[in-house]
C-alpha positions, 0 to 999 in steps of 0.5 A, a space after each residue: 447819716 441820721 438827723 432829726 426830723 421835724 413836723 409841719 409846725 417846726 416841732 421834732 418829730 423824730 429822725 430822719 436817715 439821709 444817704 450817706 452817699 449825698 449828704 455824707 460825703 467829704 467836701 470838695 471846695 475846689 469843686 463847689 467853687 467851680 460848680 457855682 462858678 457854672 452856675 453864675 456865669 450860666 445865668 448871665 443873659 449875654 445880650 450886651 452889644 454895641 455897633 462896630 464901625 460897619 454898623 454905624 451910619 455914614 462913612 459914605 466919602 473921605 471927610 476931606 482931602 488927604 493933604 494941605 488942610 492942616 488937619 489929621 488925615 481921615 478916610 471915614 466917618 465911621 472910624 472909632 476915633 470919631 464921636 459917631 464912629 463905631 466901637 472897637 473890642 465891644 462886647 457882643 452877644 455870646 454864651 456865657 454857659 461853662 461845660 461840666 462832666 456831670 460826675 463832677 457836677 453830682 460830686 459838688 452838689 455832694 459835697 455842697 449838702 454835705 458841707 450843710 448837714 455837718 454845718 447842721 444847716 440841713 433840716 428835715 420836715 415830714 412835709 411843708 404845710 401847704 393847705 391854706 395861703 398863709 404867710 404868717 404860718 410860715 414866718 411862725 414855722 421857722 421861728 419854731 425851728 429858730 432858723 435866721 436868715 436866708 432859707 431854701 425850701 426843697 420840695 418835690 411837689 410845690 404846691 400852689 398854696 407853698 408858694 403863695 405863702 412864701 412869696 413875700 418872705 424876702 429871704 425864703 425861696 424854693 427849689 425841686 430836687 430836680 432843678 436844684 443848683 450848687 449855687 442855691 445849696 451854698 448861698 442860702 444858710 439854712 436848706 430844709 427838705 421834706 421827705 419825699 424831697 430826700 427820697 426824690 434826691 435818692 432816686 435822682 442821685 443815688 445810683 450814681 
């Protein structure tokens, strides 16, 4: 599919020819959805832990006797119904990553980018401007492609000075075709490639 190209400063430059395949398919939402589904429960850390009742300290005797104190029967300090006592069905470590067959996974990707390019919330740059540390020109650069809120920068080289420069934008972040998630296509409004970004996606993707 073709779009309209822009340069280094947000002027159009021309168009750009996007694969069809990628970034013209028909969305499948039940997919993306899953997909970012993955995507979240794969960054969750599962490291919350609490102590079961063999953990806890104490517990070494009976509390006291079994009968004629007038008082609730207990064998243990460590029992959950005291205040010091262990935590019943308490979470745990564990791996929260969810399993995806890779067809799937390449097909609601397709279908996130193709959701965007017909939303025309896709846009191609020729290449970022990279040379020097400013953020400033950053700002400028999206104001002249009038794009608000939330943006994705997709790059195959992120160069040093790139980052730099956007690293105090509160809603810019960016992303390589390889490392690219579902989860960042449909989050962020607006997503802006360069060209050798498409053509990496190609390479990645295209065969497939």
């Amino acid at each position: 599919m073709e779009v309209r190209a822009y340069n280094s400063q947000g002027n159009p430059s021309g168009s750009a020819d996007l694969p069809e395949g990628i970034f013209g398919i028909e969305p499948h939402e039940d997919l993306v959805h899953q997909a970012v589904i993955r995507d979240e429960a794969g960054q969750r850390l599962g490291t919350a832990s609490t102590k079961t009742r063999s953990d806890v300290r104490g517990g070494g005797r009976k509390p006291w006797r079994q009968k004629h104190t007038g008082r609730a029967r207990h064998g243990s300090r460590r029992s959950p119904i005291w205040r010091t006592g262990g935590v019943t069905f308490g979470p745990h470590p564990r791996d929260y990553h969810v399993a995806m067959p890779r067809k799937m996974w390449r097909r609601a990707m397709f279908s996130a980018l193709s959701a965007k390019a017909q939303a025309q919330r896709l846009l191609v740059v020729d290449k970022f401007a990279d040379t020097t540390i400013r953020t400033k020109e950053q700002v400028v650069f999206l104001d002249t492609l009038g794009v608000s809120g939330s943006v994705l920068y997709v790059t195959d080289r992120p160069t040093e000075e790139l980052i730099l420069s956007i690293r105090n934008l509160p809603d810019v972040a960016l992303s390589r075709p390889s490392t690219l998630s579902v989860r960042e296509v449909v989050v962020f409004e607006h997503v802006i490639f360069d060209a050798e970004a498409v053509a990496a996606c190609e390479q990645l993707w295209g065969q497939s």
